[in-house]
C-alpha positions in Angstrom: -85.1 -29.3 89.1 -84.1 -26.2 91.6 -83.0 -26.6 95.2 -85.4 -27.5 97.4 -84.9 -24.7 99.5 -84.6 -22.4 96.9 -88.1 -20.5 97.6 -87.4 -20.0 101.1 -83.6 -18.3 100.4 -85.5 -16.2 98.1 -87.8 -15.0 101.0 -85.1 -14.5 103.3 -83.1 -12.5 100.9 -86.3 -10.3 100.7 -86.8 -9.8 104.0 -82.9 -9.1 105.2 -83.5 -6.9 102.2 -86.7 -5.1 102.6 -88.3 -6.1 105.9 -88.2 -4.2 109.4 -85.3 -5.0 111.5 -84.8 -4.8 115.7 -81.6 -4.7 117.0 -81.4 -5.5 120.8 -78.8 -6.0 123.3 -78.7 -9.5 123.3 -80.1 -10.5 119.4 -81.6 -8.9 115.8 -84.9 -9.9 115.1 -86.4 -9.3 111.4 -89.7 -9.8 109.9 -91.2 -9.5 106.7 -94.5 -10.9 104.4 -94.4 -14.7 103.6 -97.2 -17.3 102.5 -96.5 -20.0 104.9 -95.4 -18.5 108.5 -92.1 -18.9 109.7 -89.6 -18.5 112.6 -86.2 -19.0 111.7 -83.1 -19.2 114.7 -80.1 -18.5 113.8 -76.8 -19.2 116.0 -73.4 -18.7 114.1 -70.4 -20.3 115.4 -68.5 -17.9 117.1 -71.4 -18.2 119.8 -69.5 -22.0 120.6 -69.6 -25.3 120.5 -72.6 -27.6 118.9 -74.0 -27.9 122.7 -73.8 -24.2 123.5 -75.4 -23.3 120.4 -78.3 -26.3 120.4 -79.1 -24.6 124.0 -79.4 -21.3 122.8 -81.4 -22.2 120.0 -83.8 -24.4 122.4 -84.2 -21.3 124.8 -85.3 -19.4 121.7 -87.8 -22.0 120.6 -89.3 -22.0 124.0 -89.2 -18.4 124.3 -91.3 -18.3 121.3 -93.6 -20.5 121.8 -94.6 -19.1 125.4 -95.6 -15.9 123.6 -97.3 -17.9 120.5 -95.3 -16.3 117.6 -93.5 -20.1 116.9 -95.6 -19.7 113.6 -97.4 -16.1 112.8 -99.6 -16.5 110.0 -98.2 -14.7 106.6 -94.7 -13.3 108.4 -91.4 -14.9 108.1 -89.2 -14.4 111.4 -86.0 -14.1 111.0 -84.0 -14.6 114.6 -80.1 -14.5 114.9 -78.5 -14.6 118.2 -75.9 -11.7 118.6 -72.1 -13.4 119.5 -72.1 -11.1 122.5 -74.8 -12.8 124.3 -72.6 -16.0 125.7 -73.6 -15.8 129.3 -76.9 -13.7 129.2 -79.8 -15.2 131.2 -82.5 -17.0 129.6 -84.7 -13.7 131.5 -83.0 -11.1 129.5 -83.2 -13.2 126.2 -86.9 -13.4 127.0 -87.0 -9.2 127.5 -85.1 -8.8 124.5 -87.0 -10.9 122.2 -90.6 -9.2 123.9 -88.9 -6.0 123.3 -88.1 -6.5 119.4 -91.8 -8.2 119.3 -93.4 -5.1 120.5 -91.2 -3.0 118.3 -92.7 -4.7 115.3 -96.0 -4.7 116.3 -96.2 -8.5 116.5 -97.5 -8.7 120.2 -99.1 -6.8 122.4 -97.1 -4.4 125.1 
């Protein structure tokens, strides 16, 4: 018996691979084609501490679930938070993400 996660690292290589990419200020957004939707955060450890990370990741969620992307139906969202973006508002993470959607066509300008 495989990992249990072993589907969904094979659709994340695919999209880092082969998906479209956004690179903003303030975080790098990538989508791609997967059967069940997905949104996946992502907040390395340089950013800081468990707490500082867990808050960025929270602001995210809500961010994305204000403009109803927390689950798009047949794309796997791929969301990592760039180290640079320490003291950034929750505003300009919130214009950075709308930016990156409406790059990739996932919402409307």
């Amino acid at each position: 018996m495989g990992r249990p996660n072993q589907k969904l690292r094979s659709q994340i290589r695919r999209v880092v691979k082969g998906g479209r990419s956004y690179r903003g200020q303030w975080l790098q957004v990538r989508v791609g084609r997967s059967d069940p939707g997905r949104t996946l955060i992502s907040v390395r450890k340089k950013y800081g501490g468990a707490v500082r990370r867990n808050l960025a990741r929270r602001r995210l969620r809500a961010i994305c679930q204000e403009f109803g992307i927390d689950s798009l139906q047949g794309h796997l969202l791929l969301i990592s938070l760039r180290d640079e973006a320490r003291g950034v508002l929750y505003r300009q993470l919130r214009s950075d993400l709308f930016t990156a959607l409406a790059e990739l066509s996932l919402v409307d300008r």
